[in-house]
TIRO-2110 file (N, C-alpha, C; in Angstrom, 1 decimal):
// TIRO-2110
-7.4, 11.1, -10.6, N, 1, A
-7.4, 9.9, -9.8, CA, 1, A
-8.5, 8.9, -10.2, C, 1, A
-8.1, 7.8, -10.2, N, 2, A
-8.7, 6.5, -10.9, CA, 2, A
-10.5, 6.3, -10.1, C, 2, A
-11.7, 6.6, -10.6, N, 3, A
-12.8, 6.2, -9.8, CA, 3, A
-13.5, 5.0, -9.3, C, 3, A
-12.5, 4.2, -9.6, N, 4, A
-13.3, 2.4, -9.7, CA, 4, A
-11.7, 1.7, -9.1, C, 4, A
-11.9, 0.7, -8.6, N, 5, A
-10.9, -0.2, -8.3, CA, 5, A
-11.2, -1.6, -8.8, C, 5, A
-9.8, -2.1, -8.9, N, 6, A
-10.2, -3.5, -9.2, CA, 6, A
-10.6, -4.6, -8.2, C, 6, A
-11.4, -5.0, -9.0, N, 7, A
-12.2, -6.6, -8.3, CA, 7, A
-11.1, -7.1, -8.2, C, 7, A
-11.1, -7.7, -6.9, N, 8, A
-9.9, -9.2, -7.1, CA, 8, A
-10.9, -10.0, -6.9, C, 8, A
-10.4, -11.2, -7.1, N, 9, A
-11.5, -12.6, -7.6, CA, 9, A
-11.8, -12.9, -6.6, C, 9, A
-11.5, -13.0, -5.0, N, 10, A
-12.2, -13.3, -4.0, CA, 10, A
-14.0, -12.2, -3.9, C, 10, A
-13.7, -11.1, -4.1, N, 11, A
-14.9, -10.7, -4.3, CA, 11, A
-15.8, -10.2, -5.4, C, 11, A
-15.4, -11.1, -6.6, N, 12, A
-16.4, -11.0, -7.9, CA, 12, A
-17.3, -12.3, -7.5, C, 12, A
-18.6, -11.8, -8.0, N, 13, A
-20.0, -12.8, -8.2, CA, 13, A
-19.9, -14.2, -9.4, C, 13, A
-20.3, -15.5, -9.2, N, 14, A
-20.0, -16.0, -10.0, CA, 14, A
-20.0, -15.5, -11.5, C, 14, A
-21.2, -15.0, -11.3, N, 15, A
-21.3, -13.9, -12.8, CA, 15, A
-20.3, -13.4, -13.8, C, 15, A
-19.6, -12.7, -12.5, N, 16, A
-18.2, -11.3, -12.9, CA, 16, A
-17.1, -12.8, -13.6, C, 16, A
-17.0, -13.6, -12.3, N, 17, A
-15.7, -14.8, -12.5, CA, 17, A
-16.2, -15.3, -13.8, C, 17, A
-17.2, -15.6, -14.4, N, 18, A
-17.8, -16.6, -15.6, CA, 18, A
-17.4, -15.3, -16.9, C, 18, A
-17.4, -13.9, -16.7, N, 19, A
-17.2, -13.4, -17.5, CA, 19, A
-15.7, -13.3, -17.8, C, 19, A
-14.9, -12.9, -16.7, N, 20, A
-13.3, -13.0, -16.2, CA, 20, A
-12.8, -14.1, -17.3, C, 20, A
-13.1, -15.1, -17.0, N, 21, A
-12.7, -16.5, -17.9, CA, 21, A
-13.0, -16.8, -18.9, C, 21, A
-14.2, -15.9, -19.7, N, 22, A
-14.1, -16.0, -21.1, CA, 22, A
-13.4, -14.9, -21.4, C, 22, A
-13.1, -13.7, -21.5, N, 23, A
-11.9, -12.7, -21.7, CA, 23, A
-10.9, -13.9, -21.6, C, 23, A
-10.2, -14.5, -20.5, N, 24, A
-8.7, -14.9, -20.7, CA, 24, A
-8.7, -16.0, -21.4, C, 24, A
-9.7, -16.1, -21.7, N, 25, A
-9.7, -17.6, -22.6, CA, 25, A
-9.6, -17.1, -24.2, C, 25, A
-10.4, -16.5, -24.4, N, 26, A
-10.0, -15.3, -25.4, CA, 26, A
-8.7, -14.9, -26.0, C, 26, A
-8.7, -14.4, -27.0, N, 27, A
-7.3, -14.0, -27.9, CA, 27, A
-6.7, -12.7, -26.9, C, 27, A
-7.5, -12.2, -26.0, N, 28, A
-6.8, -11.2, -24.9, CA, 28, A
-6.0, -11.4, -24.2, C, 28, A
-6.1, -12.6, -23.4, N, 29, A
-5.7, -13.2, -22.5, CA, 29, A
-5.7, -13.2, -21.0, C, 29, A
-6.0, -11.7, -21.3, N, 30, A
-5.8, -11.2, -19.7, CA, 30, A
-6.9, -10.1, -19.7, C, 30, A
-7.3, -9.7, -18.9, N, 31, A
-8.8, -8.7, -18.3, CA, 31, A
-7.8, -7.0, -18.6, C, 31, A
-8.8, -6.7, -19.7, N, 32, A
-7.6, -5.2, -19.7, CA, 32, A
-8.5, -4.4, -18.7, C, 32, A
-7.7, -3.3, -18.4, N, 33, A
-8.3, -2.4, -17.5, CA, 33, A
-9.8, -1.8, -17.6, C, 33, A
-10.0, -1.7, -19.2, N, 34, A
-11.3, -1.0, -19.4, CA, 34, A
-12.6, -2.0, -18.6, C, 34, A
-12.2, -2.8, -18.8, N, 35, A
-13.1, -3.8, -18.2, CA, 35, A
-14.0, -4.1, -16.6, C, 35, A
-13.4, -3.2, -15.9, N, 36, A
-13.1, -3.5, -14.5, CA, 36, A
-15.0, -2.7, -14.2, C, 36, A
-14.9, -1.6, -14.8, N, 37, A
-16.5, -0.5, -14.6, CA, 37, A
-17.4, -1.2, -15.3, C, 37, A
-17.1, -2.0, -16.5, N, 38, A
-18.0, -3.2, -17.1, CA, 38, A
-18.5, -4.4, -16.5, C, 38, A
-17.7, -5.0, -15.5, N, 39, A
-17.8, -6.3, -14.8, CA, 39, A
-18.6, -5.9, -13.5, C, 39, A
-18.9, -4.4, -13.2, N, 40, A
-19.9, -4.2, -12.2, CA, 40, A
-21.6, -4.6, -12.9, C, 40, A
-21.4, -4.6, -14.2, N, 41, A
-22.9, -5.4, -14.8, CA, 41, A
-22.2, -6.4, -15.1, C, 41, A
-22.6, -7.9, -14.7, N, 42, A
-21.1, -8.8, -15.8, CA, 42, A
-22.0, -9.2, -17.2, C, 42, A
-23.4, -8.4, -17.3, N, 43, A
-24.2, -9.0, -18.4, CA, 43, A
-23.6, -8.1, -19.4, C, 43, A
-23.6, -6.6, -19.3, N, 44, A
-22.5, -5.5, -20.1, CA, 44, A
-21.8, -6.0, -20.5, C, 44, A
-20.5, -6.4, -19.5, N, 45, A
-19.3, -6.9, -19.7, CA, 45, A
-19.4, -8.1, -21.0, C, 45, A
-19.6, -8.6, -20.4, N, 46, A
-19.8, -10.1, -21.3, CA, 46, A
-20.4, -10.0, -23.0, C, 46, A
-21.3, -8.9, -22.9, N, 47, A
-21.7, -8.7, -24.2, CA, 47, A
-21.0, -7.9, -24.7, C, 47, A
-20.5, -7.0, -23.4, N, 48, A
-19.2, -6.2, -25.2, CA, 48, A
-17.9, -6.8, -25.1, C, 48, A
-17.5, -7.8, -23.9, N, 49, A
-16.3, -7.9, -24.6, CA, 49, A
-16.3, -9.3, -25.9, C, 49, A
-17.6, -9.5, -26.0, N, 50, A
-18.1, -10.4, -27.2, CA, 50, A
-17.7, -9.5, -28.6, C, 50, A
-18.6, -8.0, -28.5, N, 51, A
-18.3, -7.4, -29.8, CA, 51, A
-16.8, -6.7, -29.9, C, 51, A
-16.3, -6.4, -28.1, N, 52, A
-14.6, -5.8, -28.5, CA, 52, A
-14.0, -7.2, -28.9, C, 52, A
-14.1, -8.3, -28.8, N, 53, A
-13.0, -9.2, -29.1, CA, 53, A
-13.5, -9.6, -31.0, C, 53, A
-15.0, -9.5, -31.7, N, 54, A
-15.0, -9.3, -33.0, CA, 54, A
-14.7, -7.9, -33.5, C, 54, A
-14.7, -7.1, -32.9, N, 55, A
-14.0, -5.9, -33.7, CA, 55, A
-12.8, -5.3, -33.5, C, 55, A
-11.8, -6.5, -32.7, N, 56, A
-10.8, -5.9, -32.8, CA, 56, A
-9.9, -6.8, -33.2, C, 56, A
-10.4, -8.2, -33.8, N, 57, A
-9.6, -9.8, -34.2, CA, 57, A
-9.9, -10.3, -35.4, C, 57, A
-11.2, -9.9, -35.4, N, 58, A
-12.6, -10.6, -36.7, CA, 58, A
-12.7, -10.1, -37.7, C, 58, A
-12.3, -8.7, -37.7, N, 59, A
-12.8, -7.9, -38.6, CA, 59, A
-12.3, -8.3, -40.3, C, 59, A
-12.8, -8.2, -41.5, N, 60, A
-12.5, -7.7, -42.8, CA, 60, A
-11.1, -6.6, -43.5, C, 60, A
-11.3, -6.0, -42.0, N, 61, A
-10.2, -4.9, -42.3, CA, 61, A
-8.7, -5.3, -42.1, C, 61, A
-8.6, -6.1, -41.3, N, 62, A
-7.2, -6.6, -40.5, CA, 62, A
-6.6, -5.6, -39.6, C, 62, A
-5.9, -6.3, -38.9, N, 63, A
-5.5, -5.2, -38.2, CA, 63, A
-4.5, -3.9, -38.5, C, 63, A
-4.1, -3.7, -39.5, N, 64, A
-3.6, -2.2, -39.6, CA, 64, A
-4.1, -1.5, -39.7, C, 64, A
-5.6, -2.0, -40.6, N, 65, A
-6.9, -0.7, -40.4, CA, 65, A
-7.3, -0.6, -39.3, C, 65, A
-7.6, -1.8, -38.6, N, 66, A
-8.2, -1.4, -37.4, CA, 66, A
-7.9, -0.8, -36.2, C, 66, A
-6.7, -1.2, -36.2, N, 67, A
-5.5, -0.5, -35.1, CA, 67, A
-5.7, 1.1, -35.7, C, 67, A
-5.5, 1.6, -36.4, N, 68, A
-5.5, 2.6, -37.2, CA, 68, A
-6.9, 3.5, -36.3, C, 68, A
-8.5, 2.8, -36.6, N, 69, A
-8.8, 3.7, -36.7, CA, 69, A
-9.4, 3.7, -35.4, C, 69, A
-8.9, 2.4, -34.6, N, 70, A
-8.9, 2.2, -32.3, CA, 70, A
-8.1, 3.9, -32.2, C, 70, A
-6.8, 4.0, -32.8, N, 71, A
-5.7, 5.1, -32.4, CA, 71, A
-6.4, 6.4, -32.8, C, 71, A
-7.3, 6.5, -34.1, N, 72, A
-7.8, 7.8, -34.2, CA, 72, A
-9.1, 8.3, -33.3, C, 72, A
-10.1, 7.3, -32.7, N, 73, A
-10.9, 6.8, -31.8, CA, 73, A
-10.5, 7.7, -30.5, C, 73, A
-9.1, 7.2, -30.5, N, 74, A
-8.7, 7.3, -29.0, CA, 74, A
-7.9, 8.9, -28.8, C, 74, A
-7.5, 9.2, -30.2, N, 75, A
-6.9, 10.8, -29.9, CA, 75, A
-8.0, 11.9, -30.0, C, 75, A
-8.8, 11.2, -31.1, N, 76, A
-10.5, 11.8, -30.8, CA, 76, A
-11.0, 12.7, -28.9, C, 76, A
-10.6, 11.3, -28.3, N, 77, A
-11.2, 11.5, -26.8, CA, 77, A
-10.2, 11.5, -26.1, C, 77, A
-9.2, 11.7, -26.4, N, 78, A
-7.7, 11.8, -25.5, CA, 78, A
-8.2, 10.7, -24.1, C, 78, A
-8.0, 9.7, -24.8, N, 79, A
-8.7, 8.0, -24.0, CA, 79, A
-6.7, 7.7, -23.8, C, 79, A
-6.0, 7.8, -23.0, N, 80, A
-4.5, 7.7, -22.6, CA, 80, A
-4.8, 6.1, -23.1, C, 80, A
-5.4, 5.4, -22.0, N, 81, A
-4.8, 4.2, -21.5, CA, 81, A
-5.7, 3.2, -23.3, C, 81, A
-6.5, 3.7, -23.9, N, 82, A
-6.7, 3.0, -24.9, CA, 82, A
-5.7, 3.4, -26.5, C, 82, A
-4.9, 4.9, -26.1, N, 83, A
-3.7, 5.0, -26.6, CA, 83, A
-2.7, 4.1, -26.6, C, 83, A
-2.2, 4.0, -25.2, N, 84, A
-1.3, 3.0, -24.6, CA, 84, A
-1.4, 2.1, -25.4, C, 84, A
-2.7, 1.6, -25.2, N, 85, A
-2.6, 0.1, -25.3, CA, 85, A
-2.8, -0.5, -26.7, C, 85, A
-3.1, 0.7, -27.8, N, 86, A
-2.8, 0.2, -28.7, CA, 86, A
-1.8, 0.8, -30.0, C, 86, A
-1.1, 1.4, -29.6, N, 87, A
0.0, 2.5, -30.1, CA, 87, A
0.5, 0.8, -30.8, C, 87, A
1.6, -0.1, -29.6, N, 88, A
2.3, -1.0, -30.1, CA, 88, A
1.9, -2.2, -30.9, C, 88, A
0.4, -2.0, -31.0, N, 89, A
0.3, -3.1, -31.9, CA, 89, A
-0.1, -2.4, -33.0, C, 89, A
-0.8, -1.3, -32.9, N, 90, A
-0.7, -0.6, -34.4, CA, 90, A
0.7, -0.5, -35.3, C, 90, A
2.0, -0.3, -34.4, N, 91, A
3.3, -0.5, -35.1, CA, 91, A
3.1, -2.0, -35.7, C, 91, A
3.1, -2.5, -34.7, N, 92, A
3.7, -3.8, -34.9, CA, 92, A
2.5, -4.9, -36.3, C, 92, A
1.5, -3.6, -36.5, N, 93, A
0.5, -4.6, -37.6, CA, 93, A
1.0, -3.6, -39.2, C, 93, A
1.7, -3.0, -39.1, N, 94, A
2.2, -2.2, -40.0, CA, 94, A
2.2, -0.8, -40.7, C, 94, A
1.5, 0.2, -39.2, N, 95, A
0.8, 1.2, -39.4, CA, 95, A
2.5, 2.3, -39.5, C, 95, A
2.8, 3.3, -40.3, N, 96, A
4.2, 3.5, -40.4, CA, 96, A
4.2, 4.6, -39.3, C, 96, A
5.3, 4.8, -38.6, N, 97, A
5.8, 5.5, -37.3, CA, 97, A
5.3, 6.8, -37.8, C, 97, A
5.5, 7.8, -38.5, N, 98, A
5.3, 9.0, -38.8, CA, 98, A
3.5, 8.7, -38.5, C, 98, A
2.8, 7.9, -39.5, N, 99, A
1.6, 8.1, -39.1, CA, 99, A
0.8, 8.4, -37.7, C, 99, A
1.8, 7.3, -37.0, N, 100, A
1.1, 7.3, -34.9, CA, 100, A
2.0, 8.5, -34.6, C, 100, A
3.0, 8.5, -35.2, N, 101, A
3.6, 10.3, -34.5, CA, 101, A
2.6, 11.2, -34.9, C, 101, A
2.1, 11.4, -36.0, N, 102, A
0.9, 12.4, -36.8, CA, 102, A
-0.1, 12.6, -35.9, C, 102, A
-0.7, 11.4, -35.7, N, 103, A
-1.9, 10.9, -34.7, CA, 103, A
-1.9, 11.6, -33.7, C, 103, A
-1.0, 10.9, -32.7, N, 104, A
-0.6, 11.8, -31.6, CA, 104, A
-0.6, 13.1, -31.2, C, 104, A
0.0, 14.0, -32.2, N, 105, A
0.2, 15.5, -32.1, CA, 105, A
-1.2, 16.0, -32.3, C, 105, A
-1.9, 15.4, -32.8, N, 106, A
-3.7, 15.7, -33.5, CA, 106, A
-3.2, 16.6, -34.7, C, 106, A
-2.2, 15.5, -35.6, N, 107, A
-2.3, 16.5, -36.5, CA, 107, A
-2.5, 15.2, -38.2, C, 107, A
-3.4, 16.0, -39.0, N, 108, A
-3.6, 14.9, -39.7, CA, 108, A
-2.4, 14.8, -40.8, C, 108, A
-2.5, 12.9, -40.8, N, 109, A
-1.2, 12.5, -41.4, CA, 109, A
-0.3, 12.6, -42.8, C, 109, A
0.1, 12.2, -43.2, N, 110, A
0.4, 12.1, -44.6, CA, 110, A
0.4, 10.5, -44.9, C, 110, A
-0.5, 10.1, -45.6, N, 111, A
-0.6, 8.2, -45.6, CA, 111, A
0.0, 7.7, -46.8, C, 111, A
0.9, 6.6, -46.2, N, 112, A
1.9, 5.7, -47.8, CA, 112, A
0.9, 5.1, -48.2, C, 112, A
-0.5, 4.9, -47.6, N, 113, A
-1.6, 4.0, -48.5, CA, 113, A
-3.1, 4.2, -48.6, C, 113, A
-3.6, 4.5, -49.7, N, 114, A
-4.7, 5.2, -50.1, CA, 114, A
-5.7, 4.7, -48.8, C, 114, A
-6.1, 2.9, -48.6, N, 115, A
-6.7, 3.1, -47.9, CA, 115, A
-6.8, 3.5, -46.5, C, 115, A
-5.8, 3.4, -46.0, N, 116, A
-5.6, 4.8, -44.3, CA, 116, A
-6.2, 6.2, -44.5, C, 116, A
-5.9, 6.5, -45.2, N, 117, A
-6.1, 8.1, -46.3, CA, 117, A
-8.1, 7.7, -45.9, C, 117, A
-8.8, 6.9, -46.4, N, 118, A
-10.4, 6.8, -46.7, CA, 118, A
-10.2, 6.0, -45.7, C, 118, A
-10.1, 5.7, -44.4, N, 119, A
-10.0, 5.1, -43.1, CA, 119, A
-10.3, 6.5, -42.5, C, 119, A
-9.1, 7.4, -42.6, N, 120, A
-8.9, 8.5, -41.7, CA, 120, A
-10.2, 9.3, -42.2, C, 120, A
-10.4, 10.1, -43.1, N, 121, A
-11.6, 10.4, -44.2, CA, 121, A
-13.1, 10.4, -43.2, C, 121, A
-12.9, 8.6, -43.1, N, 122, A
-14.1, 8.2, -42.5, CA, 122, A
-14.7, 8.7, -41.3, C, 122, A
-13.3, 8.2, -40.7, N, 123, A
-13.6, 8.2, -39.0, CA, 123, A
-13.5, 9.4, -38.3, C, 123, A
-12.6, 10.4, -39.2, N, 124, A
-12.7, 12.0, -38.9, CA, 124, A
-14.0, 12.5, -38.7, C, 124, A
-14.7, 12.1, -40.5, N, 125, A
-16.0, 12.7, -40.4, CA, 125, A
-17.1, 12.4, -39.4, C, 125, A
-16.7, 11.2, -39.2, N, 126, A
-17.7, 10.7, -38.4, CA, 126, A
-17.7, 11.2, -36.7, C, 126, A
-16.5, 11.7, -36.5, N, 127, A
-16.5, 12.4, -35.6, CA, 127, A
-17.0, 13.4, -35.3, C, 127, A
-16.2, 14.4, -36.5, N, 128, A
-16.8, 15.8, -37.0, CA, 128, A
-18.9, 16.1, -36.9, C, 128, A
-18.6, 15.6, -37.8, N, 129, A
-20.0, 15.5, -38.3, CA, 129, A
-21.2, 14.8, -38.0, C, 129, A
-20.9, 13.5, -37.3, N, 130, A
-21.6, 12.5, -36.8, CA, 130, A
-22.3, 12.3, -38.1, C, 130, A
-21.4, 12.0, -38.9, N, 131, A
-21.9, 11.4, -40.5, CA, 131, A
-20.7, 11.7, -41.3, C, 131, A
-21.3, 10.6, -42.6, N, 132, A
-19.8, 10.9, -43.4, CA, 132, A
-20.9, 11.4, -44.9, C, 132, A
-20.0, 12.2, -45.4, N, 133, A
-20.6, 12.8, -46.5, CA, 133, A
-20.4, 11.9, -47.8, C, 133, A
-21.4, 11.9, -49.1, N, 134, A
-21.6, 10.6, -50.3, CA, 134, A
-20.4, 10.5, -50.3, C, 134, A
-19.3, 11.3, -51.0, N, 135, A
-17.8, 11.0, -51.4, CA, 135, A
-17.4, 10.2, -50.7, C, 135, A
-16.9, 10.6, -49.3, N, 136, A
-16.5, 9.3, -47.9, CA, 136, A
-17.1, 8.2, -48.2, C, 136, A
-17.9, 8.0, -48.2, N, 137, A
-19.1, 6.9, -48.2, CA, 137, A
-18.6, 5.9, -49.2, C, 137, A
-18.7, 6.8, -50.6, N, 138, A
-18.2, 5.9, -51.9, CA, 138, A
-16.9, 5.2, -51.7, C, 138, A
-16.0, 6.1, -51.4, N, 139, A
-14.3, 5.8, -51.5, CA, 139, A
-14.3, 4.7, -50.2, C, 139, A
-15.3, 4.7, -49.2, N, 140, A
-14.7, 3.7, -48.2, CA, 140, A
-15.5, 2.8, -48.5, C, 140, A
-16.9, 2.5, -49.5, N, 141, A
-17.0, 1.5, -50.1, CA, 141, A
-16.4, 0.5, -50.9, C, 141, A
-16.1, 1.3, -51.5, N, 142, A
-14.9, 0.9, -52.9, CA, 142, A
-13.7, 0.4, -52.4, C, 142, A
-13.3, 0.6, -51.5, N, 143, A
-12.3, 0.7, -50.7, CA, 143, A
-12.3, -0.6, -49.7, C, 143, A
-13.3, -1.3, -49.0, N, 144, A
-14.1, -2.0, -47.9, CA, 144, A
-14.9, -3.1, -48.2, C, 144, A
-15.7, -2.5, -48.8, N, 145, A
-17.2, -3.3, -49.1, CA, 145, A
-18.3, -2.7, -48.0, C, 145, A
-19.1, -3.5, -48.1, N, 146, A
-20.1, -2.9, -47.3, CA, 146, A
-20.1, -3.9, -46.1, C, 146, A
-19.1, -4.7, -46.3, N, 147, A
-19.1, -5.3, -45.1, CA, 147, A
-18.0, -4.9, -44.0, C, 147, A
-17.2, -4.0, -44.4, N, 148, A
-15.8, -3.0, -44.4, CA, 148, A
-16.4, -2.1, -43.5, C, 148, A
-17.3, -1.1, -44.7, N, 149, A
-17.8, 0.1, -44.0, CA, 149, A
-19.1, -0.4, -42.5, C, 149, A
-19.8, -1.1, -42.8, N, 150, A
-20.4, -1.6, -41.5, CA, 150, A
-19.7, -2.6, -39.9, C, 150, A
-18.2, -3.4, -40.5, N, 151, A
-17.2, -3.3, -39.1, CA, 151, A
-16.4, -2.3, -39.0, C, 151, A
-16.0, -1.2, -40.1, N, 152, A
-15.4, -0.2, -39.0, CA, 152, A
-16.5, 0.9, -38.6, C, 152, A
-17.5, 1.0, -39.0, N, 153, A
-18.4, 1.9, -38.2, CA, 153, A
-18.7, 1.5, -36.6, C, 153, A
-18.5, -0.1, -36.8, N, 154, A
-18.6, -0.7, -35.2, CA, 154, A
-17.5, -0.4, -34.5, C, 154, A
-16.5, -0.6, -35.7, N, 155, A
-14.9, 0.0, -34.6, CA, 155, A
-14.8, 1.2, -33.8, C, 155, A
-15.4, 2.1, -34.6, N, 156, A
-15.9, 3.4, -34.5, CA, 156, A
-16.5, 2.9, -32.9, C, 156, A
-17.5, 3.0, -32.9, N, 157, A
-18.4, 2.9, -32.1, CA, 157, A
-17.9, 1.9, -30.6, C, 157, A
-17.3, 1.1, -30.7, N, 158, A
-16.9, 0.3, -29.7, CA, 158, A
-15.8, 0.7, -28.9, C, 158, A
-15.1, 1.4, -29.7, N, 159, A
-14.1, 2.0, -29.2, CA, 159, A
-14.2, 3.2, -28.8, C, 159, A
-15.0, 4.1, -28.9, N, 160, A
-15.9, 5.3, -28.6, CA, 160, A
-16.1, 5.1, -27.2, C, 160, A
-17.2, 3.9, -27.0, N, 161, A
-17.5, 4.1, -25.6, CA, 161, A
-16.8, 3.1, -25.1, C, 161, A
-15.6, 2.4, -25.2, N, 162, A
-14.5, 2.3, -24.7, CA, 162, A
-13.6, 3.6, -23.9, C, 162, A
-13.4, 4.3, -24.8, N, 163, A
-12.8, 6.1, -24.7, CA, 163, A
-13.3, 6.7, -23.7, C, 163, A
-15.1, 6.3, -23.9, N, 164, A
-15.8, 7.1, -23.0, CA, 164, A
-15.8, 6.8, -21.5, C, 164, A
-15.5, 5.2, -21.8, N, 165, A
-15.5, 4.7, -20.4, CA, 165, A
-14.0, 4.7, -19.6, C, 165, A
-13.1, 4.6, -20.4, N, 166, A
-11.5, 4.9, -19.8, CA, 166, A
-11.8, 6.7, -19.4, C, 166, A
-12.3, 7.1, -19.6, N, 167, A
-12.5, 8.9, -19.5, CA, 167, A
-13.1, 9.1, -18.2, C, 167, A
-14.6, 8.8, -18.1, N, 168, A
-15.4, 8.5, -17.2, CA, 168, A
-14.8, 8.0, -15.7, C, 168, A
-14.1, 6.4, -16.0, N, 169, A
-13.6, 6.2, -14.7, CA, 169, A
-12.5, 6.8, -14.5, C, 169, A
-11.6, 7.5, -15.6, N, 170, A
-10.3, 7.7, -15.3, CA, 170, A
-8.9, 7.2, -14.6, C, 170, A
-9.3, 5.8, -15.6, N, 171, A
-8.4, 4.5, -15.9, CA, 171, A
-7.5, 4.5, -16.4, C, 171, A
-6.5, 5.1, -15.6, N, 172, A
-4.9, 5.5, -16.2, CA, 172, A
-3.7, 4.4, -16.7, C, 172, A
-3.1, 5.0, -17.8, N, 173, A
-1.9, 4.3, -17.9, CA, 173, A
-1.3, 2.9, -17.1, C, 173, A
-0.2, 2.1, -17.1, N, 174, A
-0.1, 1.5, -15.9, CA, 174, A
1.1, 2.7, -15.1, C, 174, A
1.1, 2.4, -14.1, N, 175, A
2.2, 3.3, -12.9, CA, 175, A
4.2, 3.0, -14.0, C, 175, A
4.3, 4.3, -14.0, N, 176, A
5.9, 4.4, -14.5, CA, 176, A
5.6, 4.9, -15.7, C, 176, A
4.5, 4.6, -16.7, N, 177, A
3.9, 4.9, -18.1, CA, 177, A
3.6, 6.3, -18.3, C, 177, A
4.2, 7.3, -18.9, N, 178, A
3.7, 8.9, -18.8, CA, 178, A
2.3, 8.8, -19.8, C, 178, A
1.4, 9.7, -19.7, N, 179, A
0.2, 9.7, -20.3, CA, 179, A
0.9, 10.2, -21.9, C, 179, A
0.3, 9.4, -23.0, N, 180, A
1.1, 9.5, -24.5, CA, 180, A
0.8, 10.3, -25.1, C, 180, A
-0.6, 11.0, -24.7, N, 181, A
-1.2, 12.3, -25.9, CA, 181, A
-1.4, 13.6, -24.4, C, 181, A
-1.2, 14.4, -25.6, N, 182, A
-1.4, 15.5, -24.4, CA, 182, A
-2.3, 16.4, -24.6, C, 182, A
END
């Protein structure tokens, strides 16, 4: 059962409203659900949805990596509603169906392209291990740059406690939506 309800705008602080309207003004458009446990600080709010909207629009990687490694992020923490929400644009940025089927199952993929392969590499270990070992390191240099490996370690990380906080409040799906990982 969901632990937070949504603000409607008759009872957000100008604060929350001043944050509300830079989100929909934004490449978002709309206030996603994670948002709602964030807008109880709207100084929180406001400052990550600054770094979720650079790391998930801005980035070096574009989005098939990045979608990529939001989906591995989210099967990591079995985060439903940060699955949901980005399953279809990971299709739709060019990530191939067998891979988000792979994903899904928690089972690791078979990749048509090297860099997904040192994407997955990365963010595995970083899970695993809470570090990535030289080899990882090199190949997602090589691979990235160092400006590569320093936005998806943010991806990493923003979407982490994105996960943590869809988990935490237990910010489900929308109603009719079955939960997509199990």
């Amino acid at each position: 059962m969901q632990r937070i309800r949504t603000l409607q705008p008759d009872e957000m602080t100008q604060d929350q409203k001043s944050v509300v309207e830079s989100i929909t003004s934004g490449p978002r458009g709309e206030v996603p659900v994670l948002f709602q446990p964030w807008l109880r600080a709207p100084d929180l709010a406001d400052r990550a949805q600054k770094l979720g909207e650079y790391v998930r629009y801005k980035t070096s990687l574009g989005p098939r990596l990045s979608e990529l490694a939001i989906l591995i992020v989210a099967r990591h923490w079995t985060a439903q509603f940060e699955w949901y929400s980005h399953e279809g644009p990971a299709r739709e940025a060019g990530l191939a169906n067998h891979v988000i089927a792979d994903l899904a199952a928690d089972v690791t993929p078979v990749f048509d392209n090297d860099d997904e392969s040192v994407l997955f590499d990365f963010v595995t270990e970083l899970h695993r291990w809470r570090e990535v070992s030289d080899d990882t390191y090199a190949r997602a240099l090589a691979a990235f740059g160092e400006a590569g490996v320093a936005e998806l370690t943010c991806i990493v990380g923003y979407y982490t406690m994105a996960a943590m906080t869809l988990n935490v409040f237990r910010l489900p799906v929308p109603e009719g939506h079955p939960d997509p990982l199990t």
